[in-house]
N, C-alpha and C positions, 0 to 999 in steps of 0.2 A: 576654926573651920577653914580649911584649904578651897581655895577656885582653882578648877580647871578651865583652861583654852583646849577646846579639839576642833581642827580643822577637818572637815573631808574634801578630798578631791576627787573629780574622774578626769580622767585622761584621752588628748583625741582616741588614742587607740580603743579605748572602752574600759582599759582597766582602770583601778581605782586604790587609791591609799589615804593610811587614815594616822593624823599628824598628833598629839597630847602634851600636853605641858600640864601638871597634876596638881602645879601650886605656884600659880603666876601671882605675885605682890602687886596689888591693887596701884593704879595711878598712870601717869603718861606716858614713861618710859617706856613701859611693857617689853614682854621679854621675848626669846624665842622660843615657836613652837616646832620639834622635833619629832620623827615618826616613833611612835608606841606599837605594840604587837598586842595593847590592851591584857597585861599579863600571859601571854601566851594564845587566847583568846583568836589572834591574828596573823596568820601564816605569814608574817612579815618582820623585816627588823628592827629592832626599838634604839630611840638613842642615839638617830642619824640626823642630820641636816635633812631636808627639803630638797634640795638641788641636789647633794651627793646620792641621797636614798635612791631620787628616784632619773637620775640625769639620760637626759637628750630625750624626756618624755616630756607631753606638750599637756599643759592643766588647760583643760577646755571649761569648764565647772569647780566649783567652791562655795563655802563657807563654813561659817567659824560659831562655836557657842561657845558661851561661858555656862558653867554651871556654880555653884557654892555648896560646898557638902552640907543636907537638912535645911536650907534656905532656896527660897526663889526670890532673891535680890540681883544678883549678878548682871550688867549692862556689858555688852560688848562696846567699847571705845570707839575701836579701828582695829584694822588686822589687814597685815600689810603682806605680801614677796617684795624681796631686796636681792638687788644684785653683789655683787663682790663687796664693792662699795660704801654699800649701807644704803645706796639711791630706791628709791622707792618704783619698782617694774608697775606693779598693779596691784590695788586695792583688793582686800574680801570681804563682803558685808559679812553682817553677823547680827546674832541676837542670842535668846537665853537658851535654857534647856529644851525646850518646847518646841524650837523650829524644825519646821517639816518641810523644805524643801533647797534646792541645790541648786542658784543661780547661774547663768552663763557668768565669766569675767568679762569684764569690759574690752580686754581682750584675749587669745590665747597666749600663753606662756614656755617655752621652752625651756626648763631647766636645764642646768649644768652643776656642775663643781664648784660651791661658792654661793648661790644662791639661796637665802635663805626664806623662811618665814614668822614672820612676828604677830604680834598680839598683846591689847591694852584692855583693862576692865575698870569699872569703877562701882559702886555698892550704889543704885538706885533709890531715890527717896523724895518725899513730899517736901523739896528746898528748892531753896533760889540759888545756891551755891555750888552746885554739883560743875561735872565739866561737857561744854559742850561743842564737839567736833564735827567738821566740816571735810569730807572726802570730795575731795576734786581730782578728776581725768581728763586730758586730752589730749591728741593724738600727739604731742609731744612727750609728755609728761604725766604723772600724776603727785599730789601731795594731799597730807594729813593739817589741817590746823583744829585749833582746840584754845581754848581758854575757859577760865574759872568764872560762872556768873555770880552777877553783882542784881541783887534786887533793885529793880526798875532803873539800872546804868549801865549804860553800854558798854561793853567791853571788846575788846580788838581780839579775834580770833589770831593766831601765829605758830608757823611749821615748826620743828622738835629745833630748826637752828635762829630762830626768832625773828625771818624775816616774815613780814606781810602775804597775802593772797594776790598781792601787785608784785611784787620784788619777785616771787618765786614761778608764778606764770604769769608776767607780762610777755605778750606778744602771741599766747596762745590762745583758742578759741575753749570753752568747755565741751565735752560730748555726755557726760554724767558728771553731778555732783548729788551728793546726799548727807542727812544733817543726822546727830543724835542730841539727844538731852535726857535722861534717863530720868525725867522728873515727875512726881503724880499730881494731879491729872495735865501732863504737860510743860510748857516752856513758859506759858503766860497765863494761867489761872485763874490772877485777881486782876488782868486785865491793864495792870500798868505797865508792863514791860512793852516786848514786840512778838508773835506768836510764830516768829519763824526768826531764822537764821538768815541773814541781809548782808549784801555786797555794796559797797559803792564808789564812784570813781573821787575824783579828785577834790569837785565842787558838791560833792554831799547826795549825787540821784543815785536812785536806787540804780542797781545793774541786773541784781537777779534778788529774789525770793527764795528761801529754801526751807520748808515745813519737815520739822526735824522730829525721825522714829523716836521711838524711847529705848531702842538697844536691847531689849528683851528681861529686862527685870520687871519684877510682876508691879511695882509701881508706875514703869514705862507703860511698854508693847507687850508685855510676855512672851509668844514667842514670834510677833511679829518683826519681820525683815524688814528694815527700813526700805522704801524705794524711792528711784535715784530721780531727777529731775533731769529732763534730755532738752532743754531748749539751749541756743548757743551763746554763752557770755563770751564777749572778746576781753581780753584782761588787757590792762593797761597798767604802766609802773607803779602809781599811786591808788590803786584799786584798794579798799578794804573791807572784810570781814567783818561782823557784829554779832554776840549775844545781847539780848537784855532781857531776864530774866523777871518774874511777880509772881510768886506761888503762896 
């Protein structure tokens, strides 16, 4: 069975484009997602980049589903716009087949030439092991971190190049962060782990709380959108991230 990634966007102008990747390989990495014309289906062109398709047009709205062909497992990870680079512009929530509706971004996007868009999935399930990510924005910046849980141990969440949620935004303030754990019923179950995804500074206090969607697989949310957390974390270089997982 194949997953698909399909992003929809609209655009300030009003128009709107529709992005498919028909067989993303499950796990971190995640791959990119490029415009489809859905067999023909879509008066538009298949097979393009994001930024090239649709350049010097501004993504006001987004998001991303996974589907799994004959299953409702599929968890959206994260799903990202990247500039030239590989640097992560801004975040897209997501969730499974089921989601009904088209968030604003955190902020608007101008694409160009070069600009792409990505996407990560993972098969949802009743474990302690699954992965669980952490989308952080702020007006500087934004990143992904993620890590594998460990039944009732905490684990250090860390961005695709392995530094910390200190190392990568120190010195910026949050405006949204939001959590996934694609696990049934949840991230903490049996009650030994912690029931949210946890920041902290140097000497161990808490910084922020982050109560994580389940990504849209029918063991998570199905097709609910995770939502973001708006209070402000100031990061500092020794900040860190936590799963701990009891299912």
């Amino acid at each position: 069975m194949t997953t698909a990634i399909t992003i929809l966007l609209r655009f300030q102008d009003g128009g709107m484009g529709y992005l498919q990747n028909a067989d993303v390989t499950a796990g971190t990495t995640g791959e990119e997602i490029q415009t489809s014309n859905a067999t023909t289906l879509l008066n538009q062109v298949a097979s393009v980049a994001g930024g090239q398709a649709f350049n010097n047009r501004v993504v006001t709205h987004a998001v991303a589903k996974a589907v799994t062909q004959n299953a409702a497992t599929a968890s959206v990870m994260w799903c990202t716009i990247r500039d030239a680079q590989g640097r992560i512009i801004c975040p897209i929530v997501g969730s499974g087949g089921q989601v009904s509706s088209m968030p604003a971004l955190y902020k608007p996007v101008r694409l160009s030439t070069g600009i792409t868009f990505w996407g990560a999935w993972q098969i949802g399930s009743d474990a302690a092991n699954l992965y669980a990510s952490l989308t952080v924005c702020t007006p500087q910046k934004c990143d992904v971190f993620f890590a594998q849980g460990s039944d009732a141990a905490a684990v250090e969440l860390l961005n695709a190049s392995g530094s910390s949620i200190g190392q990568s935004m120190q010195g910026t303030t949050s405006g949204a962060m939001w959590g996934v754990y694609p696990g049934a019923p949840g991230v903490n179950n049996q009650g030994a782990g912690v029931s949210a995804l946890w920041v902290t500074d140097a000497q161990g206090q808490l910084k922020a709380l982050v109560p994580p969607g389940g990504g849209g697989s029918s063991a998570g949310s199905g097709g609910a959108l995770p939502a973001p957390v708006t209070f402000p974390v100031r990061f500092t270089q020794n900040d860190s991230a936590y799963v701990a997982t009891d299912t």
